[in-house]
N, C-alpha and C positions, 0 to 999 in steps of 0.2 A: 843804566844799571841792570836793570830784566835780561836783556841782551848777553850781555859780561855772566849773568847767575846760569842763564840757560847754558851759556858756552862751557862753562863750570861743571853743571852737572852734566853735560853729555862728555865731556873729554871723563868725566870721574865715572860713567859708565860705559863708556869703552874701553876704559882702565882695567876698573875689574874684569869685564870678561875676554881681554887680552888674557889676562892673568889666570883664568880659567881654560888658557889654552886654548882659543880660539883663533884662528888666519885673522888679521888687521882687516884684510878686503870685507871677510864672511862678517865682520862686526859692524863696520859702518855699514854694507847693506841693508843687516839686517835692521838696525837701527833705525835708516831711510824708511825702511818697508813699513818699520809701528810708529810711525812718526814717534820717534827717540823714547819708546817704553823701555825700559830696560828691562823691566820684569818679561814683557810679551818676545822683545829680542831673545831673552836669553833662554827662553823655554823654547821657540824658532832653532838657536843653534843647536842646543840641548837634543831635539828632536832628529835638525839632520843630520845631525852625528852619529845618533842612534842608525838611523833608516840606511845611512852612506852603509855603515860597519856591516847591515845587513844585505848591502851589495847593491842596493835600490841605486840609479844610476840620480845624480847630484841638481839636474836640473827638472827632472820630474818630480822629487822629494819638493822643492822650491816648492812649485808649482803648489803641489797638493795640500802642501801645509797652510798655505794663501790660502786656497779654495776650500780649506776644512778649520781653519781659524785656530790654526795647532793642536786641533784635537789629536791624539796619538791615535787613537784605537779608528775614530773614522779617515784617518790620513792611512793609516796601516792598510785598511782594506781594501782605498781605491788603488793605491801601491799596486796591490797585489792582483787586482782585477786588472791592469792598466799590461 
């Protein structure tokens, strides 16, 4: 039954942030990456979404957001030093 609730609540958070317009691929990634936070996933897309619009190229954005724990402002700066 644990099994079956956990399968439950990760398909119902990758529900909603499908629904928030997210690519299927960049959701379950992101999911894997916070072992299934949905709060920490959805501040992750949130983030390179932002940084993509700002031209930052898609796989370095990854990257930094990992290595700055989705800080925006310390992920911004190595962004931009990089």
């Amino acid at each position: 039954p644990g099994c079956l609730l956990q399968i439950l609540s990760y398909l119902g958070a990758c529900d909603r942030l499908l629904k928030q317009g997210y690519e299927e691929g960049q959701v379950e990634e992101a999911m894997e990456m916070f072992q299934y936070s949905e709060k920490k996933a959805a501040e992750f897309l949130r983030l390179l979404a932002q940084f993509n619009d700002m031209g930052f190229q898609q796989n370095e954005i990854k990257e930094v957001l990992l290595l700055c724990g989705n800080q925006r402002e310390k992920a911004l700066e190595e962004l931009v030093m990089k």
